[in-house]
DRENVEX-944647 format. One line per 4 residues: their letters; for each residue x, y, z of C-alpha. Coordinates in nm, 2 decimals, m for minus. Example, Ala and Ser with C-alpha at 12.3 -4.5 7.8 and 13.67 -1.06 7.14 Angstrom:
! DRENVEX-944647
as) 1.23,m0.45,0.78; 1.37,m0.11,0.71
This chain:
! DRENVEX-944647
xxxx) 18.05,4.74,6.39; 17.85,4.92,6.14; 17.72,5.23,6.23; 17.38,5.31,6.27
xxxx) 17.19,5.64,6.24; 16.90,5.78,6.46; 16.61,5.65,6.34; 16.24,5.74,6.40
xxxx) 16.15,5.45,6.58; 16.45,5.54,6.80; 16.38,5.90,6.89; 16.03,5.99,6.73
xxxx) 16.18,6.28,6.56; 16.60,6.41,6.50; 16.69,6.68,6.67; 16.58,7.07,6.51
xxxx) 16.34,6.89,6.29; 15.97,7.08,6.37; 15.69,6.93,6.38; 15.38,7.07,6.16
xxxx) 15.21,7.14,6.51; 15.53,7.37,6.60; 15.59,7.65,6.46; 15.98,7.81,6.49
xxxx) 15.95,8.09,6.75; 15.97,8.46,6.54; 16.33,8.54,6.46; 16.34,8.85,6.66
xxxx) 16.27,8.64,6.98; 16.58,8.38,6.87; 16.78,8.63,6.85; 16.74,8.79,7.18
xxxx) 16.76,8.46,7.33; 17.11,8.45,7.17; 17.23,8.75,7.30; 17.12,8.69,7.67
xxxx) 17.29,8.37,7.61; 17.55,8.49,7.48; 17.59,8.75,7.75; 17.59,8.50,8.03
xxxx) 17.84,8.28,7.85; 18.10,8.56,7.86; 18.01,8.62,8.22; 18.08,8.23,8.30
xxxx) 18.37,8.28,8.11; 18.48,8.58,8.36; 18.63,8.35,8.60; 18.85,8.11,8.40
xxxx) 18.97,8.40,8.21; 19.11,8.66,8.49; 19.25,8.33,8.69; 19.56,8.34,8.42
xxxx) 19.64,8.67,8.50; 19.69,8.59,8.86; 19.88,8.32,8.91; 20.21,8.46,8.95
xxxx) 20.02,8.64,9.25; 19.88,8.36,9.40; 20.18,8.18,9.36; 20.40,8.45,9.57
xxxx) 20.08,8.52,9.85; 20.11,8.12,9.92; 20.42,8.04,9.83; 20.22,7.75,9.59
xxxx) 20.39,7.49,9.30; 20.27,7.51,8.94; 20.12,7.18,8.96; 19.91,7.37,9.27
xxxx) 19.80,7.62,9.04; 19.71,7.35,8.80; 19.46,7.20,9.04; 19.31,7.57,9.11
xxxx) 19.26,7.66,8.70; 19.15,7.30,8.57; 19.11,7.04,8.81; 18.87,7.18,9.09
xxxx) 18.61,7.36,8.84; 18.62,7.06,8.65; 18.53,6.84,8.97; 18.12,6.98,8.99
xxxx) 18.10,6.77,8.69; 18.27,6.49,8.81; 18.01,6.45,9.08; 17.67,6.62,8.99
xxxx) 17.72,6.77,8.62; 17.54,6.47,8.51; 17.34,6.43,8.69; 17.21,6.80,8.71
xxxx) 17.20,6.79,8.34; 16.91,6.59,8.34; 16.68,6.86,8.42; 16.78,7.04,8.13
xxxx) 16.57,6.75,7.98; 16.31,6.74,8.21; 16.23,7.12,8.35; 16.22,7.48,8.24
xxxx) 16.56,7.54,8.08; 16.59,7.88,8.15; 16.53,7.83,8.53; 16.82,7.57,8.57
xxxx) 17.06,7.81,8.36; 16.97,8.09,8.57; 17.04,7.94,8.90; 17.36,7.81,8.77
xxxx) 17.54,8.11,8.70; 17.36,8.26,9.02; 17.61,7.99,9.21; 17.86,8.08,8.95
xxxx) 17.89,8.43,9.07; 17.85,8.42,9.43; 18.10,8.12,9.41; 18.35,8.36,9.22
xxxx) 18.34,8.64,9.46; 18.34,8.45,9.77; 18.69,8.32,9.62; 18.79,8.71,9.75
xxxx) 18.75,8.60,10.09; 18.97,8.27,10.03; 19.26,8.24,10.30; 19.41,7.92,10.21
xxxx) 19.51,7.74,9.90; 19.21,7.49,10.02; 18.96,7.71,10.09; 18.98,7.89,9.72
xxxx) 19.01,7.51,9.57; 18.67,7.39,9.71; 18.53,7.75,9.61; 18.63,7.71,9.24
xxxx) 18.48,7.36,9.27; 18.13,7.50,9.33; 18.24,7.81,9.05; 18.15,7.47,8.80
xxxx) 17.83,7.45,8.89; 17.74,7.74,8.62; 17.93,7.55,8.40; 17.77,7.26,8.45
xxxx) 17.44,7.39,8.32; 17.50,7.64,8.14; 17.65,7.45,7.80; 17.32,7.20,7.78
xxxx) 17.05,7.42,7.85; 17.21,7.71,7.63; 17.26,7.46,7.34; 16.93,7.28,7.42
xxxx) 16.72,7.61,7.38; 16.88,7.69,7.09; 16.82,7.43,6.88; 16.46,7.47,6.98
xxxx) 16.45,7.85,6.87; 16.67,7.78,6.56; 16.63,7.51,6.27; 16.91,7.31,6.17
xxxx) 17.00,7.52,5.88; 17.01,7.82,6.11; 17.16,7.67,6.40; 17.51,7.71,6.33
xxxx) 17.49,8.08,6.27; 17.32,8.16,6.60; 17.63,7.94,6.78; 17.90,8.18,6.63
xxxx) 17.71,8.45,6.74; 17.65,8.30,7.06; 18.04,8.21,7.06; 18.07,8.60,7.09
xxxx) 18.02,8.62,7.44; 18.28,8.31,7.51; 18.54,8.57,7.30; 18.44,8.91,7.58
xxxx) 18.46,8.61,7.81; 18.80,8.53,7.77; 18.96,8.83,7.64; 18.75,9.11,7.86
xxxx) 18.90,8.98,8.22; 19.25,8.96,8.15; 19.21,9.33,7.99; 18.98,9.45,8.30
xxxx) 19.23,9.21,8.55; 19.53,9.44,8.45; 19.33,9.72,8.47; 19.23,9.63,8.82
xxxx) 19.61,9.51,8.98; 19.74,9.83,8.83; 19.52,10.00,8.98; 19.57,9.85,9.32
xxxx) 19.95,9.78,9.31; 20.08,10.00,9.60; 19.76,9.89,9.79; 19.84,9.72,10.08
xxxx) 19.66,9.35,10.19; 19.34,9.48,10.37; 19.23,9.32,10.67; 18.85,9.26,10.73
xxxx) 18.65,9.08,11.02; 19.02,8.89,11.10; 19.03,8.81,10.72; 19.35,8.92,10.49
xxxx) 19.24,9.05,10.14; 19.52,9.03,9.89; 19.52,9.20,9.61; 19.46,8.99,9.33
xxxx) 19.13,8.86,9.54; 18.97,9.17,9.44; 19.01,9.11,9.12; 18.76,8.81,9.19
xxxx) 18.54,9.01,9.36; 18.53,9.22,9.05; 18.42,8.98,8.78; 18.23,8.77,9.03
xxxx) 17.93,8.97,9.18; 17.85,9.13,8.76; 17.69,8.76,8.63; 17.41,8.78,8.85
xxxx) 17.26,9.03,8.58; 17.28,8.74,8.35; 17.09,8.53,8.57; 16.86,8.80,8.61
xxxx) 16.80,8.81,8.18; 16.80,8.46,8.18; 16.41,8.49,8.30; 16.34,8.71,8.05
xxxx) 16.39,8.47,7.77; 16.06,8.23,7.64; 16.11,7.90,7.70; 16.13,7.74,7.38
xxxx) 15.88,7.42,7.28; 16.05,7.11,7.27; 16.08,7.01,6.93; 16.08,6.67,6.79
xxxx) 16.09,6.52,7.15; 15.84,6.22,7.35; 15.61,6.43,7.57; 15.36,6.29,7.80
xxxx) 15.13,6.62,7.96; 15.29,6.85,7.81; 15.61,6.74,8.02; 15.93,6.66,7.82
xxxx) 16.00,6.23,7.89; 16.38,6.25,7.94; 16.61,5.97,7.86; 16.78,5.77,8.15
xxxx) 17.14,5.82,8.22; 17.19,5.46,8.10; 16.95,5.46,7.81; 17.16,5.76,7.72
xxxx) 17.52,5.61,7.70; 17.38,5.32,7.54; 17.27,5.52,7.27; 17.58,5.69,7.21
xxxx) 17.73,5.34,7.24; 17.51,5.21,7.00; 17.57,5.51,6.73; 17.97,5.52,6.87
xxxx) 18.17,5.54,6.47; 17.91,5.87,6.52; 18.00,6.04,6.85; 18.33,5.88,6.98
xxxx) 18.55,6.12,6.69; 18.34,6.39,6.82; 18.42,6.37,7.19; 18.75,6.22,7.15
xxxx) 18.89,6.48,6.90; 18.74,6.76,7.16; 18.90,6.58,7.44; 19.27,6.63,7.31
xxxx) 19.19,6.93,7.18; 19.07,7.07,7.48; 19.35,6.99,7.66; 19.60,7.17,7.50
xxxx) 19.36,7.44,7.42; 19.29,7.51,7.82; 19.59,7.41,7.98; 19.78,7.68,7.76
xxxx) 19.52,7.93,7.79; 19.55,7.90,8.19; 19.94,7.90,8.14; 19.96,8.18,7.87
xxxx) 20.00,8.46,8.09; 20.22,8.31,8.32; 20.42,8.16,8.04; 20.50,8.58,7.82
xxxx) 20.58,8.69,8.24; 20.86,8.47,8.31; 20.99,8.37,7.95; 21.03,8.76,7.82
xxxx) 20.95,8.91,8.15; 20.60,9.12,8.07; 20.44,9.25,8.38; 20.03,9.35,8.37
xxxx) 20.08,9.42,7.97; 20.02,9.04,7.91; 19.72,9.05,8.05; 19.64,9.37,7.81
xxxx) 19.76,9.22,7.49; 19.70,8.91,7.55; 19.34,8.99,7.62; 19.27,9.26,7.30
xxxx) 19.45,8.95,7.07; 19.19,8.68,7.18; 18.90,8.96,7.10; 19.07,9.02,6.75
xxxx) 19.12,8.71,6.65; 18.87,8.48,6.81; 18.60,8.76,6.63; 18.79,8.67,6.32
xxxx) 18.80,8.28,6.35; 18.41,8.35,6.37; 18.33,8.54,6.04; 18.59,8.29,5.84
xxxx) 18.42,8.00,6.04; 18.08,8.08,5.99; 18.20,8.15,5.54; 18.35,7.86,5.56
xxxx) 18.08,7.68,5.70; 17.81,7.82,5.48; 18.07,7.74,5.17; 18.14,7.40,5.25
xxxx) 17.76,7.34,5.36; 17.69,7.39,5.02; 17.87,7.07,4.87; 17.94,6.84,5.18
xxxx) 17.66,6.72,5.45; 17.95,6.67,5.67; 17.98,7.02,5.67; 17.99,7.10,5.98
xxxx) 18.27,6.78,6.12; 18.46,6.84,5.78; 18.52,7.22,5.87; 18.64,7.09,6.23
xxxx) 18.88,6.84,6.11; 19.05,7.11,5.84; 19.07,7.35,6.18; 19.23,7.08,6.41
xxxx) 19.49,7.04,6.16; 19.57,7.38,6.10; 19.58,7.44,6.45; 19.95,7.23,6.54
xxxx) 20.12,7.44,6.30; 20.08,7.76,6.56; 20.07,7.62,6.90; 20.34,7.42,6.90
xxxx) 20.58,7.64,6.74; 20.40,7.95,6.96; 20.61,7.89,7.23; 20.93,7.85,7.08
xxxx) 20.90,8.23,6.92; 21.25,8.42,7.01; 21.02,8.72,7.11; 20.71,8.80,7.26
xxxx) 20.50,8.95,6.97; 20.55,8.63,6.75; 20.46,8.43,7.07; 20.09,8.61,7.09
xxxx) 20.05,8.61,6.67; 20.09,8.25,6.72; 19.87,8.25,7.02; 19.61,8.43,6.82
xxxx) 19.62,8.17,6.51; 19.56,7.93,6.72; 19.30,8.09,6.92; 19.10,8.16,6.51
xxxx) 19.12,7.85,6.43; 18.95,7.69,6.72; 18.67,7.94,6.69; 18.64,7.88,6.36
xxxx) 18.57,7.51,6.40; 18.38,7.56,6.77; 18.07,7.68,6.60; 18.00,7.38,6.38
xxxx) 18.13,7.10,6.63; 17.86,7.22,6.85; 17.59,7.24,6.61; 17.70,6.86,6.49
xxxx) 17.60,6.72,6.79; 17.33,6.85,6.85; 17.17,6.81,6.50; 17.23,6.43,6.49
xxxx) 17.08,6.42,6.92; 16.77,6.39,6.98; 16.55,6.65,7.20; 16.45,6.41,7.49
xxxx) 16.87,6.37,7.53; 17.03,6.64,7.42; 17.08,6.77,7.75; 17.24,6.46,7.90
xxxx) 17.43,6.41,7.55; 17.54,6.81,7.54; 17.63,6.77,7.91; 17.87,6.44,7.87
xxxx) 18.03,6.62,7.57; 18.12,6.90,7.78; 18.23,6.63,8.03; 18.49,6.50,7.81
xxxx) 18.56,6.86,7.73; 18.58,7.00,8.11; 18.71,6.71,8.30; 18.97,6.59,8.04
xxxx) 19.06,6.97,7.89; 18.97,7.17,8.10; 19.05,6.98,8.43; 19.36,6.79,8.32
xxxx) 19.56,7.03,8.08; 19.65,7.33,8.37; 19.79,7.03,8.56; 19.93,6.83,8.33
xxxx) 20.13,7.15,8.20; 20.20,7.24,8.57; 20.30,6.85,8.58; 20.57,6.87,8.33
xxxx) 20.69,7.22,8.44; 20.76,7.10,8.81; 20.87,6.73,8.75; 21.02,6.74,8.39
xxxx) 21.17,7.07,8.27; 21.19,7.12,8.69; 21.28,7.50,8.61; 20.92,7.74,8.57
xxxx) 21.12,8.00,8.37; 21.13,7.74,8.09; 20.74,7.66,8.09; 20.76,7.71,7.69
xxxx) 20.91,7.37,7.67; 20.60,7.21,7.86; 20.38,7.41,7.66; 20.54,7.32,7.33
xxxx) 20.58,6.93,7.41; 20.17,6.95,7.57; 20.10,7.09,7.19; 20.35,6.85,7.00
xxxx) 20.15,6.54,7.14; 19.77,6.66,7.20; 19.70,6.85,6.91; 19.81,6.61,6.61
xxxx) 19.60,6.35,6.78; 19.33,6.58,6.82; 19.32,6.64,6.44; 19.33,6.22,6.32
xxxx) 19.06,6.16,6.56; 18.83,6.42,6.42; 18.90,6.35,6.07; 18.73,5.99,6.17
xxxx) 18.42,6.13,6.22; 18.36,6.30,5.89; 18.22,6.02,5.68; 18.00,5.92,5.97
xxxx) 17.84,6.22,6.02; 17.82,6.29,5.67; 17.56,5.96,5.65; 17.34,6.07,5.95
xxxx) 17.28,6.40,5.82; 17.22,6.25,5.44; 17.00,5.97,5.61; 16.83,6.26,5.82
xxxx) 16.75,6.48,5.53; 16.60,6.14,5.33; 16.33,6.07,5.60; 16.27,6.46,5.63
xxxx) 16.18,6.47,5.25; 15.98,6.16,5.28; 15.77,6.31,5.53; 15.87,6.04,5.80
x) 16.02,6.30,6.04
C-alpha cells in the first residue's frame, strides 16, 4: 500500500503552516508559553519520578511483590488513558487549550497528595489512576499550543526547551525524595483522624500539593489561534475519533514507525526508570544516595542529550527533510549499546554512567520525534493524534514496562536481588526492536515533509 501524504483537500492546511490572515504570536509571548509549559511538565513529572525512590518502602509498609509495585508505577496511571484519555483529548481540539491543561494537572496534584493518605495497596492504586488524568492532557494540549505559537522551523527548538522541565521532572524528586526520607528517618508512622501516615507518604504530600502553581500559570498563557485548521464561528471543527484513526490508517507507512518505535522504546525506557533505584539498592546496596545520584545524573545528562540533540538536529536539518525521524532512528540505535550492558556493570558508578547515556540519547531524539508528528498532523487532529501517540507511549511504556520488569523479576529470575538480569534481558529485546522500527519511518517522512514544502512554495498551503 503506497503511502499517501496530507493533502489540502484532506486537511485544508498541514500542520504549523500560517495562514496570510495569521500572524505567528511575538516571540517573547512563545517563549513564556514554553516556560509555563515547561514548568508544569516537570511538575507532572514530580510523581512518576519520586515513586522510584520509594518502593523499597512501600514494599516493606505492605509487605507487596515486585509485580505489585509494577501495577502502582506503570499500570494504574496508565489506566486514565485507557478509559477517558481519548476521549478527553478531544477537547484539546475543540476548547480553550489552556483551560483543559490547567484543570488536568489541578487533578494531577490533588491526586498525588491524597496518595499520602493511602492505607491500602488498593486505595493508592485507584489514586495513581486518577494521578493520569494530568497526563492525559497535558502532552496534546502542550504540543498543540505550541505548534500554534512556533512555525515548523522553530518548533523543534521550543520542544528541547520545553523538554527541560521533563529533565527537573525526573531528576528534581528523587534528589528532593532523599532529601525528604533522610530527613524523616527516625520519624515514627503518624496517626491522624484513625489514619496511619508512613513515611514515604509524605514524600507524596511533598511533590503533590506544588503543581497547582502550574495550573495557576497555565491561565496566564494566550491562547494561541488555530493555525491551518477548519473553523466554523470562530470554533475549531475537530475530527471524529473514527475519522481520526482512519486517517492515520490511511497515511499508516507514515505514523505506524512513529508510534511503534516509541512503543518499544518506551517500554524499556520507563520500566527501568521505575526500577532504577530499586535496582543500585539491592544489587550494590545504596541506601537514599541513589536517589541523590541518580537524580543529579538524569539532570546532567538529559540537559546534555538536549544541546547535542537540538546541534544535531539543526545539522542534519540542513541536508535531510527527514531530519527530524532520521536523528531518532541514529538515537534508538545508539541507545542498546548502554542499557543493556548498564545493568551488567560490576560496580555502581559504571551502572549510572550507563544509565546516563542512555538517558542522553533518548533526549536527544525526544525533541524531534515530537515535533515529526506534529508537523506532518493537521490542527483540527492534532490533539486526538498527539493523545493516541502518547497512548501507545503511556499504556504500552509507561503502563506495561514497571510490570513486565516486575514480571520477570518475581516469575523468571524469582530472586529481587538479581533484578539486573530482568532489566538487562527487558533492554536486550525492546530496545533493538525499537531502533529497526524507527528506521522504517525515515523515507516516509522524509516524502511528507518534501511534498509539504512543494505545495507551501506553490502557494497551495
Amino acid at each position: 500500500m503506497s503511502m499517501e501524504v496530507p493533502t489540502v483537500g484532506d486537511v485544508e492546511a498541514s500542520a504549523g503552516v500560517a495562514s496570510s490572515s495569521q500572524p505567528w504570536p511575538k516571540p517573547g509571548v512563545a517563549w513564556y508559553a514554553v516556560c509555563v509549559f515547561a514548568l508544569v511538565l516537570m511538575f507532572g513529572q514530580l510523581d512518576q519520578g519520586v515513586i522510584s525512590l520509594l518502593i523499597q518502602p512501600i514494599k516493606a509498609s505492605w509487605n507487596l511483590k515486585d509485580w505489585q509495585i509494577g501495577l502502582l508505577t506503570g499500570l494504574a496511571p496508565s489506566l486514565f488513558f485507557v478509559v477517558i484519555g481519548i476521549p478527553l483529548s478531544r477537547f484539546v481540539d475543540t476548547h480553550t487549550r489552556k483551560f483543559v491543561l490547567a484543570a488536568g494537572i489541578g487533578v494531577c496534584s490533588i491526586m498525588t497528595t491524597l496518595c499520602g493518605l493511602a492505607q491500602s495497596f488498593w486505595q493508592l492504586f485507584i489514586l495513581r489512576v486518577f494521578v493520569g488524568g494530568g497526563t492525559a492532557v497535558n502532552g496534546p494540549g502542550s504540543y498543540s499550543m505550541l505548534a500554534d505559537f512556533f512555525n515548523r522551523q522553530r518548533l523543534p527548538s521550543a520542544i528541547y526547551v520545553l523538554q527541560i522541565g521533563f529533565i527537573v521532572g525526573t531528576g528534581a524528586p528523587l534528589i528532593l525524595g532523599a532529601y525528604v526520607l533522610g530527613l524523616l528517618h527516625s520519624t515514627p508512622d503518624q496517626h491522624w483522624m484513625g489514619l496511619t501516615i508512613h513515611v514515604w507518604q509524605m514524600v507524596f504530600m511533598a511533590v503533590g500539593l506544588p503543581a497547582l502553581i502550574g495550573a495557576l500559570l497555565l491561565l496566564t498563557v494566550p491562547e494561541p489561534p488555530r493555525r491551518g485548521g477548519a473553523q466554523h464561528g470562530g470554533v475549531q471543527q475537530a475530527q471524529s475519533l473514527w475519522q481520526i484513526i482512519g486517517y492515520l490508517f490511511r497515511h499508516w507507512p507514515l505514523y505506524a514507525p512513529m508510534f511503534f518505535g516509541l512503543a518499544f522504546s518506551a517500554m524499556e525506557t520507563y520500566g527501568t526508570l521505575q526500577w532504577r533505584v530499586p535496582f543500585l539498592q539491592r544489587t550494590y546496596h545504596w541506601g537514599n544516595e541513589a536517589g541523590y545520584v541518580l537524580g543529579v545524573a538524569n539532570i546532567l545528562f538529559q540537559f546534555l542529550g538536549l544541546l547535542v540533540g537540538s546541534w544535531f538536529t539543526g545539522w542534519m536539518a540542513k541536508k535531510y527533510d527527514d531530519a527530524n525521524v532520521r536523528v531518532v532512528a541514529i538515537m534508538y540505535t545508539l541507545t542498546p549499546i548502554f542499557a543493556i550492558l548498564g545493568p551488567l556493570m560490576p560496580n555502581a558508578w559504571a551502572a549510572v554512567f550507563c544509565a546516563g547515556m542512555t538517558g542522553l540519547f533518548g533526549l536527544a531524539g525526544a525533541s524531534p520525534q515530537n515535533a515529526a508528528i506534529q508537523s506532518v498532523t493537521p490542527n483540527q487532529m492534532r490533539g486526538q493524534v498527539t493523545a493516541l501517540y502518547l497512548f501507545i507511549f503511556t499504556v504500552i511504556g509507561q503502563g506495561l514496562g514497571p510490570v513486565f520488569i516486575g514480571v520477570v523479576t518475581d516469575f523468571v529470575v524469582k530472586d529481587e536481588s538479581m533484578i539486573k538480569y530482568g532489566l538487562a534481558g527487558t533492554a536486550a529485546i525492546m530496545t533493538p526492536l525499537a531502533a529497526l522500527i524507527i528506521w522504517l519511518g525515515v523515507k516516509p517522512y522524509g516524502k511528507a515533509i518534501a511534498e509539504i514544502k512543494a505545495r507551501e512554495a506553490a502557494g497551495q498551503a
